[in-house]
C-alpha positions in Angstrom: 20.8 -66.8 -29.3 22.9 -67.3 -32.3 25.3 -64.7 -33.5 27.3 -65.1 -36.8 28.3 -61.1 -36.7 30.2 -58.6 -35.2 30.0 -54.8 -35.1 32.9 -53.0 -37.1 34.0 -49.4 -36.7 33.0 -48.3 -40.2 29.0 -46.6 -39.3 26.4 -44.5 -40.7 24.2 -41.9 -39.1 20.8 -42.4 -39.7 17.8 -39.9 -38.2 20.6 -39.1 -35.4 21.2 -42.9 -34.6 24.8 -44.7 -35.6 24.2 -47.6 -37.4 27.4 -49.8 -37.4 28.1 -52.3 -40.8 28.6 -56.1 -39.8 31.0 -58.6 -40.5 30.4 -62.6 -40.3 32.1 -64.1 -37.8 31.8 -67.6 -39.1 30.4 -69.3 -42.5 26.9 -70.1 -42.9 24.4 -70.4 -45.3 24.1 -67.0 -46.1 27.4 -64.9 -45.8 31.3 -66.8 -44.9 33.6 -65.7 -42.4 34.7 -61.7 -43.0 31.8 -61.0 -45.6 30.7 -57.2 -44.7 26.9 -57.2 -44.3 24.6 -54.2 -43.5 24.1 -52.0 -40.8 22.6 -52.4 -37.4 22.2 -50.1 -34.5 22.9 -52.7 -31.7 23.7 -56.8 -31.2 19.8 -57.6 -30.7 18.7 -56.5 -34.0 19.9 -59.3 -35.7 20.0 -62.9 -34.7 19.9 -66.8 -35.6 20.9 -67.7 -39.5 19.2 -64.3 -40.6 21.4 -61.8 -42.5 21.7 -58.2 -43.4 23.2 -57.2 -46.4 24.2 -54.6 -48.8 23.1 -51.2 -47.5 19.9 -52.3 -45.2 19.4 -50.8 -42.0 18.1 -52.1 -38.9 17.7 -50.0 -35.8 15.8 -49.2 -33.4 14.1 -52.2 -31.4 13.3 -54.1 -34.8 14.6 -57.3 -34.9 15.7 -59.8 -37.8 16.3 -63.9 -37.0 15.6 -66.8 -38.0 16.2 -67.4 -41.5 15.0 -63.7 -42.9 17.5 -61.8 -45.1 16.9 -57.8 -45.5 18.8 -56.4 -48.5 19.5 -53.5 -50.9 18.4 -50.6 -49.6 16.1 -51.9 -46.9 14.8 -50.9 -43.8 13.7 -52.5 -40.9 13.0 -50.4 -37.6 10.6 -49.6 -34.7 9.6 -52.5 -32.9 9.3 -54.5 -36.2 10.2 -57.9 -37.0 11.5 -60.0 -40.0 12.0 -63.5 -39.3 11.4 -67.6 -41.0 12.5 -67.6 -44.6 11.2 -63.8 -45.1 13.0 -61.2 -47.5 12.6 -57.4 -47.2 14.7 -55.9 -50.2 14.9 -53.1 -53.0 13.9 -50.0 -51.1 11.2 -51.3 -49.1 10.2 -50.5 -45.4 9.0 -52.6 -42.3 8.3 -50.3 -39.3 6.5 -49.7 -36.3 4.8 -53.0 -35.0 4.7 -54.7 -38.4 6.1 -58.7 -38.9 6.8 -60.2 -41.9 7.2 -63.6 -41.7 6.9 -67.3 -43.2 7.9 -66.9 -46.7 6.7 -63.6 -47.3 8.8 -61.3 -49.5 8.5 -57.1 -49.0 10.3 -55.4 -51.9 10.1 -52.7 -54.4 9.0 -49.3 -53.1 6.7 -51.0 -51.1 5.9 -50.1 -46.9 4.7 -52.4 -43.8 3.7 -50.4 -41.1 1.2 -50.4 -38.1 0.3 -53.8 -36.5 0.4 -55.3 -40.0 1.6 -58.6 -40.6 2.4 -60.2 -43.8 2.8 -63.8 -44.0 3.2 -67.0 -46.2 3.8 -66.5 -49.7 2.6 -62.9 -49.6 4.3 -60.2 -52.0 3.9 -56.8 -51.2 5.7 -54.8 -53.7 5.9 -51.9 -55.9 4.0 -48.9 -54.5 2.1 -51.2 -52.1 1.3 -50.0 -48.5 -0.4 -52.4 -45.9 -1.3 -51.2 -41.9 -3.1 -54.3 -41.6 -2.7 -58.0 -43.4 -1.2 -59.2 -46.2 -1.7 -62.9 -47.2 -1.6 -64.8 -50.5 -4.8 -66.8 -51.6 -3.0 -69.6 -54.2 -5.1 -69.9 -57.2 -4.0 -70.0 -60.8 -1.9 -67.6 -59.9 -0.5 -65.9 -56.6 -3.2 -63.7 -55.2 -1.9 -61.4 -52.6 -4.1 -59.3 -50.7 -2.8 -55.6 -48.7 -5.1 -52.6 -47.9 -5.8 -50.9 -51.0 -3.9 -53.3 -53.9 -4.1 -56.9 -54.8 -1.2 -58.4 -57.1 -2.4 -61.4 -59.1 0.4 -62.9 -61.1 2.6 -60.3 -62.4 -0.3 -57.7 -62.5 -0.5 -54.8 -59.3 -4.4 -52.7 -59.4 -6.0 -50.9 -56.4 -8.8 -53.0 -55.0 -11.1 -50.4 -57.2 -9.3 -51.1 -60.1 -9.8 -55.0 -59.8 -13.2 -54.4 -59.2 -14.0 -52.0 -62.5 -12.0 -54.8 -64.2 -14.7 -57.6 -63.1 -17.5 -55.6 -63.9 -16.0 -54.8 -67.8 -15.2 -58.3 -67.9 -18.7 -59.2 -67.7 -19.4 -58.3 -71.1 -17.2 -61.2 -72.6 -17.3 -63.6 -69.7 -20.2 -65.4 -71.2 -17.9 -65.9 -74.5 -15.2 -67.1 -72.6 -15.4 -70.8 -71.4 -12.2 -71.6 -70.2 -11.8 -72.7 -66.7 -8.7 -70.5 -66.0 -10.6 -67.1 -67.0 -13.3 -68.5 -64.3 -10.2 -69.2 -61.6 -9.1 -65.7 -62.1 -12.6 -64.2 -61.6 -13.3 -66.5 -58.6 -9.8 -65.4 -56.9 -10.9 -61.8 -57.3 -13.8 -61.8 -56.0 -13.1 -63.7 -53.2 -10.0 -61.1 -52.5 -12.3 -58.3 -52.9 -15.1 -59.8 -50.5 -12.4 -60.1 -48.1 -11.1 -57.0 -48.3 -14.3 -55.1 -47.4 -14.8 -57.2 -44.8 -11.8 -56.1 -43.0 -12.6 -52.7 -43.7 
């Protein structure tokens, strides 16, 4: 496979594991020739046009390629994999048999874990934890759907929290005629439906 990195001597020690920082070998899309990157425990963590940077760690058997980028304060480890266009960033973690993937984005304080996968345009962010499935419904807005939390547009509620919202929104639904409002309850709902059917 395609390497654009090489191990330096400057490392970290991380749960007892030395994590070396990389350096591009050659300029690509995403780093030119001598940019220091992150740190990575061995060669097959990281592969293809993907890039660490900044501070993220990946260790373990975890592995990063194709196009996927993990930055900030990232981690990736375990047997879990980042790879297509994906971003893992801010302080966020991807562990244990977890892939992200497609165009997903995991950021924030948020955690992937388990056999979870997260895919296509999800965002799971801020507090946000999925074990399972993360997916984005495209509506008016960006619906994306984790184990406990859906994040509609810019707003982030516990599935119960959604729900409460529907039922108090009853009151002044039949006042509001707009198509969007209806969109936005129609997205829930269906989100909702879904997740206690995976339940």
């Amino acid at each position: 496979m395609k390497k654009n990195f090489k191990l330096t001597d400057e490392f970290k020690i991380v749960f007892g594991i030395k994590l070396f920082r990389i350096e591009c070998t050659t300029t690509f899309s995403k780093a030119n020739k001598g940019d220091k990157g992150g740190f990575i425990e061995k060669e097959s963590n990281l592969s293809g046009d993907a890039w660490v940077y900044g501070d993220a760690r990946v260790y373990g058997d975890a592995e990063v390629y194709g196009d996927a980028w993990v930055y900030g304060n990232a981690e990736v480890y375990g047997d879990a994999e980042v790879y297509g266009d994906a971003r893992v960033y801010g302080n966020a973690e991807v562990y244990g048999d977890a892939e992200v993937y497609g165009d997903a984005r995991v950021y924030g304080d948020a955690e992937v874990y388990g056999d979870a996968e997260v895919y296509g345009n999800a965002r799971v962010y801020g507090k946000m934890k999925c074990t399972k499935l993360a997916f984005t419904l495209n509506f008016a807005h960006n619906l994306t759907l984790s184990d406990n939390h859906i994040s509609y547009g810019c707003e982030i509620k516990t599935v119960l929290e959604w729900s409460k919202w529907l039922k108090s929104s009853k009151e002044f639904d039949t006042k509001r005629s707009d198509n969007k409002f209806k969109l936005i309850k129609m997205s829930l709902e269906l989100a909702i439906e879904q997740h206690n059917q995976s339940k």
